[in-house]
C-alpha positions as CSV (number, residue, x, y, z in Angstrom):
1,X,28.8,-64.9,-30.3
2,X,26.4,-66.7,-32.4
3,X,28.3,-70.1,-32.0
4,X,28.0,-69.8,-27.7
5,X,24.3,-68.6,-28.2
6,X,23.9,-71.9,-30.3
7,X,25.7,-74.3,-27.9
8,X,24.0,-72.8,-25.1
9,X,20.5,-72.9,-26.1
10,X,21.2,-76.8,-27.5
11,X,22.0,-77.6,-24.0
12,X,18.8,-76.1,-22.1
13,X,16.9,-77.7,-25.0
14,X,18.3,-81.0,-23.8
15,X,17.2,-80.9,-20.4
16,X,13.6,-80.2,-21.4
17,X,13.3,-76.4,-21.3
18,X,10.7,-75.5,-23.9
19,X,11.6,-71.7,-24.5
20,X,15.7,-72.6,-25.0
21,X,16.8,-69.9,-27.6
22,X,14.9,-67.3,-26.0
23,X,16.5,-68.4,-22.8
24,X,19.7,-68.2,-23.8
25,X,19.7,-65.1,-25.4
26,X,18.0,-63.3,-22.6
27,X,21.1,-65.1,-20.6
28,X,23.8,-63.8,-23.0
29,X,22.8,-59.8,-22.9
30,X,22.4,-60.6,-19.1
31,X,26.1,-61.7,-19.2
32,X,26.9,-58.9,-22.0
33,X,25.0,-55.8,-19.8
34,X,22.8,-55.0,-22.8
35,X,19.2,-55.9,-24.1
36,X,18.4,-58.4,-26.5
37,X,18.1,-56.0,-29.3
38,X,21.6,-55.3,-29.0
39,X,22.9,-58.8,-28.4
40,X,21.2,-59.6,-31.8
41,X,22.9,-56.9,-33.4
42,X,26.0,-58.3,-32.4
43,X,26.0,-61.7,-33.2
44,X,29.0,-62.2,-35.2
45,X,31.3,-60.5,-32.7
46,X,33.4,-62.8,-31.2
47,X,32.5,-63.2,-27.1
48,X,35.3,-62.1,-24.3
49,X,36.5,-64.9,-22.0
50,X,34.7,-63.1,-19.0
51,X,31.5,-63.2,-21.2
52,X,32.0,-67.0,-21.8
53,X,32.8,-67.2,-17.8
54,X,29.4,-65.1,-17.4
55,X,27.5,-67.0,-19.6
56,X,28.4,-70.4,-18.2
57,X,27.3,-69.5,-15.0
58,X,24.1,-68.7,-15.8
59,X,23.4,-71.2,-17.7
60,X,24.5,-73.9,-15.1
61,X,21.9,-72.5,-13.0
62,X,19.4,-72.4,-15.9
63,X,20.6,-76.2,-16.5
64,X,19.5,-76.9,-12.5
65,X,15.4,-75.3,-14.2
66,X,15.8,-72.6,-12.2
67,X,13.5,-69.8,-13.9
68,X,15.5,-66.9,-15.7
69,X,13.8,-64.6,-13.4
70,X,15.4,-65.4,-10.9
71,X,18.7,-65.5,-12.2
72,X,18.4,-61.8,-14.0
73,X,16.3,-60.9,-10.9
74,X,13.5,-59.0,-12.9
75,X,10.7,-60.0,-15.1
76,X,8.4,-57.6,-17.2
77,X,4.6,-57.2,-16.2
78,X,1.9,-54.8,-17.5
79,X,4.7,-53.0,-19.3
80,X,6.7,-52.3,-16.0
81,X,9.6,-54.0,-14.9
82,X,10.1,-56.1,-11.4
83,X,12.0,-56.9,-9.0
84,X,11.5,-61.1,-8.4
85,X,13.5,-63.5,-6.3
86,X,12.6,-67.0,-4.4
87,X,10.2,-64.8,-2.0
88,X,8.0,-64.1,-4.4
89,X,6.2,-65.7,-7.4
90,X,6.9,-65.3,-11.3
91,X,4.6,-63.2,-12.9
92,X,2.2,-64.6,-15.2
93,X,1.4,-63.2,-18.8
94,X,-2.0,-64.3,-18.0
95,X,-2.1,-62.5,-14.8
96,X,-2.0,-59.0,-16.9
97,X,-5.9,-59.8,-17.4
98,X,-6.6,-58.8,-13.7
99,X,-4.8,-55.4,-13.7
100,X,-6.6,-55.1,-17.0
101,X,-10.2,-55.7,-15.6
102,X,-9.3,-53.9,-12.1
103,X,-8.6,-50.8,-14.2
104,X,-11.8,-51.1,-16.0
105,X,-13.7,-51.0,-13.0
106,X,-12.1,-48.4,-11.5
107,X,-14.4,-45.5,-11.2
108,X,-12.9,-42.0,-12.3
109,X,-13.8,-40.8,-8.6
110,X,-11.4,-42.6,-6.9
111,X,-11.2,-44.8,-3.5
112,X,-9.6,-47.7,-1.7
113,X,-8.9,-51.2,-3.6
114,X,-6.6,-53.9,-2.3
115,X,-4.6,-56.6,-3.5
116,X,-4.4,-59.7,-1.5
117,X,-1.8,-62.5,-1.6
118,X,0.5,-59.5,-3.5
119,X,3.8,-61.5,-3.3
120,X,6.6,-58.6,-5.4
121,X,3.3,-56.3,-5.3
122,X,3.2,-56.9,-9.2
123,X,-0.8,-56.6,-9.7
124,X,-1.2,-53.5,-6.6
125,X,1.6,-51.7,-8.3
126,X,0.6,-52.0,-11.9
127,X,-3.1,-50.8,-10.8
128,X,-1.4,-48.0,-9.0
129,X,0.6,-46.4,-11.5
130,X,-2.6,-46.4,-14.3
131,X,-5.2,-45.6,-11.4
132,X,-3.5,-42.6,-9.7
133,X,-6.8,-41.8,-7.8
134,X,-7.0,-44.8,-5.9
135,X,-5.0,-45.5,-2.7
136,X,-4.0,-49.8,-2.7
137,X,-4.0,-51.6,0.5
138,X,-1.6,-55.2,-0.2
139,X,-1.6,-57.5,2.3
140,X,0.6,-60.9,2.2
141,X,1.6,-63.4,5.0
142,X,5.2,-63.4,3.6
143,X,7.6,-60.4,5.3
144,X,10.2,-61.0,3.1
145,X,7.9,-60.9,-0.3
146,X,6.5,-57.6,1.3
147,X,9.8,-56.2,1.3
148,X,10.8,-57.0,-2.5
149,X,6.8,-54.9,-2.8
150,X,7.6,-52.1,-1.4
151,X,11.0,-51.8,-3.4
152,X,9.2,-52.2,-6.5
153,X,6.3,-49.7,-5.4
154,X,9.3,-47.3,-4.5
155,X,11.0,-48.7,-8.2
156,X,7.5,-47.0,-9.5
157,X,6.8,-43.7,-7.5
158,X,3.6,-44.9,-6.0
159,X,5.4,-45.5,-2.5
160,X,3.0,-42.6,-1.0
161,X,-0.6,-44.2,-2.7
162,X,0.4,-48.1,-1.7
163,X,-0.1,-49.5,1.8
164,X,1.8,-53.3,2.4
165,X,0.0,-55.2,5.3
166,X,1.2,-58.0,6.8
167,X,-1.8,-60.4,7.6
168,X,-4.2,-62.8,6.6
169,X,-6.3,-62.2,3.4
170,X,-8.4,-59.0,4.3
171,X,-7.7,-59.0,8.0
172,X,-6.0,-55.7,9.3
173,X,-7.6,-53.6,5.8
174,X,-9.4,-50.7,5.9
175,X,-13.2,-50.2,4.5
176,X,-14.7,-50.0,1.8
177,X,-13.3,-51.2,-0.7
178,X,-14.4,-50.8,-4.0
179,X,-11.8,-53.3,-6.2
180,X,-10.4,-56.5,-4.4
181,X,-7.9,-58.4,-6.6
182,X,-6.5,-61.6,-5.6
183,X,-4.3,-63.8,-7.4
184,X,-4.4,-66.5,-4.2
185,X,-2.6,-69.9,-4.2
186,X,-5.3,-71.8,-6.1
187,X,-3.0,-75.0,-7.2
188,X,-4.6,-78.3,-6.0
189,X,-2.2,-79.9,-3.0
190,X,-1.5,-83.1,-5.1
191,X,-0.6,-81.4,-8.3
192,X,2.2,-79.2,-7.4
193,X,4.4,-82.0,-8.3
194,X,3.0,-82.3,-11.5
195,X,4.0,-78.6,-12.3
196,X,7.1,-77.9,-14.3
197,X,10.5,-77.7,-12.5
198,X,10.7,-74.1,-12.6
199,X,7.4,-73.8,-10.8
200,X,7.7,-77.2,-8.2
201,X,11.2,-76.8,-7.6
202,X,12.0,-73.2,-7.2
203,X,8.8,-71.3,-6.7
204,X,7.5,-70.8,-3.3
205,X,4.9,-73.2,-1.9
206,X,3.3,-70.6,0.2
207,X,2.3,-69.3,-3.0
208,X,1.3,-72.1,-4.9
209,X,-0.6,-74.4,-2.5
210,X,-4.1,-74.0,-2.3
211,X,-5.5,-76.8,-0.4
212,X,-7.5,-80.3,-1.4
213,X,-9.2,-78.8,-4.3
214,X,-7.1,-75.1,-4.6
215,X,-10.0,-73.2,-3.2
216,X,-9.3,-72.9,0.3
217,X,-8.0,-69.6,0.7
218,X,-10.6,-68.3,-2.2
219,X,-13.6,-68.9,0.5
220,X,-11.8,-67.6,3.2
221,X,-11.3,-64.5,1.1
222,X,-14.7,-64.4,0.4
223,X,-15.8,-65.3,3.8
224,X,-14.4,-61.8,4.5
225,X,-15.3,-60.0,1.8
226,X,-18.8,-58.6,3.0
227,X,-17.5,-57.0,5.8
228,X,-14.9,-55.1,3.5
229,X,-16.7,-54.6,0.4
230,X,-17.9,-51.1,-0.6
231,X,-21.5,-51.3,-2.1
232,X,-20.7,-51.1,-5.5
233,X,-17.4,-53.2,-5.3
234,X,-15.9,-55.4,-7.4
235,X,-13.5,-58.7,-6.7
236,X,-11.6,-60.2,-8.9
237,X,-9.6,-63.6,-8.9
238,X,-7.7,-65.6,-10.8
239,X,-8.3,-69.2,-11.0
240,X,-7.7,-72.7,-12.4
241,X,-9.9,-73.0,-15.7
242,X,-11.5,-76.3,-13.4
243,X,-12.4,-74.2,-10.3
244,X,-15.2,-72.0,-11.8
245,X,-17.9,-74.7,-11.8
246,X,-17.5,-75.2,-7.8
247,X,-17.5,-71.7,-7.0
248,X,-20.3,-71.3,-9.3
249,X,-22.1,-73.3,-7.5
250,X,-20.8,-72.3,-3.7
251,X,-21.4,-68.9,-4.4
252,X,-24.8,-68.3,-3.4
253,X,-23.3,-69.6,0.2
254,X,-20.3,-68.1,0.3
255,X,-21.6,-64.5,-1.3
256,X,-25.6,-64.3,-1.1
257,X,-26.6,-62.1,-3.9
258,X,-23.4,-61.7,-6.0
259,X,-23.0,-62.0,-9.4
260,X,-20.4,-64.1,-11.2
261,X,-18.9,-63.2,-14.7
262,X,-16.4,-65.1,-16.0
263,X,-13.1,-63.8,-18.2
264,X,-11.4,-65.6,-20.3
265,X,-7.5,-65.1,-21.2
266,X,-5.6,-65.0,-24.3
267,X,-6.0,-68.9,-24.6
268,X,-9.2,-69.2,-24.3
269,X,-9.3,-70.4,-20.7
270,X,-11.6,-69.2,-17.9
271,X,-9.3,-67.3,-15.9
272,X,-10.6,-64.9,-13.7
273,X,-13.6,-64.7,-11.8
274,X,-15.3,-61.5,-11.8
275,X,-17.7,-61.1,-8.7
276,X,-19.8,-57.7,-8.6
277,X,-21.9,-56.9,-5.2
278,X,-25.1,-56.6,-5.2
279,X,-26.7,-53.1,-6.4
């Protein structure tokens, strides 16, 4: 086994795939039906052909940069796993931050919150199953990535506490809201090229493409906000470390009297934007 885990991660590392021994032994215990732990364990056992057969065919689409998430068709996030596919984007690592600061501001008496642009409903569904006394309206434009949501919210027994919406940004959601998280398409137009293969190649541009300078759908979103937001209420977004400086400075426009705080992730990099109403 070790000898086909070898071969297999010296052939993704020659097509430029950074992560190739992890990728190939999360590809191998797909092919094997067990979890990594117990593919390591097992090592020195020698594969079956249909395992070779399995593993091949993985990783000929692995080969093509497709992302493994889409081959095994799950990914972890916030400690819960997911249902992903072309419909919907990858979750992040970095992305855990906004579940993380949603739950913070969650009050312990409850409400509305909603998460916008929700794709496989990873951030509404997270917030959901650690903030049991809030209900979570997620909108999307995407049908189909609304559909992978609500088998993940269903995946997670908060079905009956998470409302999908088809629509536009906040259009369509009840009010107030207390908590607004949005992980929007904030990628500049002209740099989605310049992404990796996994991301340009396979990910969906609906997701990804955020206008001339990635910020389009952030001001629409915060166009809307006022007429949603609760009193006390919260938004979050993630964004490009570059975008903070321009909303910064559009703020006072876009969202007269809120105040900006700024998070930073586990690199270091200004990642989400925390916007509180004002008092």
């Amino acid at each position: 086994m070790s000898a086909l885990l070898r071969a297999g991660a010296d052939r993704l590392r020659a097509v430029g795939v950074e992560s190739a021994r992890l990728d190939a032994e999360v590809l191998l215990a797909f092919a094997l039906g067990v979890d990594r732990t117990r593919l390591l364990a097992s090592l020195n056992d020698a594969p079956g052909v249909g395992t070779v057969k399995n593993f091949e065919a993985l990783l000929s689409r692995r080969l093509e940069r497709e992302p493994v998430a889409y081959i095994t068709g799950v990914r972890e996030f916030y400690g819960l796993t997911f249902e992903v596919n072309p419909d919907t984007l990858v979750p992040r690592p970095e992305t855990e931050l906004l579940v993380e600061l949603a739950l913070k501001s969650a009050s312990c008496t409850g409400g509305s919150a909603a998460d916008v642009g929700a794709g496989s409903g990873c951030i509404a569904i997270a917030f959901a199953v650690h903030a049991p006394h809030f209900t979570v309206h997620a909108s999307d434009v995407s049908a189909p990535a609304l559909d992978t949501a609500r088998r993940n919210a269903a995946l997670h027994g908060v079905s009956d506490r998470v409302c999908f919406h088809l629509g536009d940004l906040l259009a369509g959601l009840p009010s107030p809201l207390k908590i607004v998280t949005a992980n929007l398409p904030y990628v500049r137009t002209d740099g989605i090229r310049g992404l990796q293969p996994e991301v340009s190649h396979w990910e969906p541009h609906v997701a990804l493409d955020g206008g001339p300078d990635g910020l389009v759908l952030v001001r629409r979103l915060l166009a809307q906000l006022p007429g949603k937001a609760a009193s006390d209420a919260v938004c979050l977004l993630e964004l490009d470390p570059r975008q903070f400086a321009p909303l910064r400075a559009e703020l006072p426009t876009l969202l007269p009297g809120w105040e900006l705080e700024t998070q930073r992730d586990l690199a270091g990099l200004d990642r989400i934007a925390l916007l509180r109403s004002p008092s």
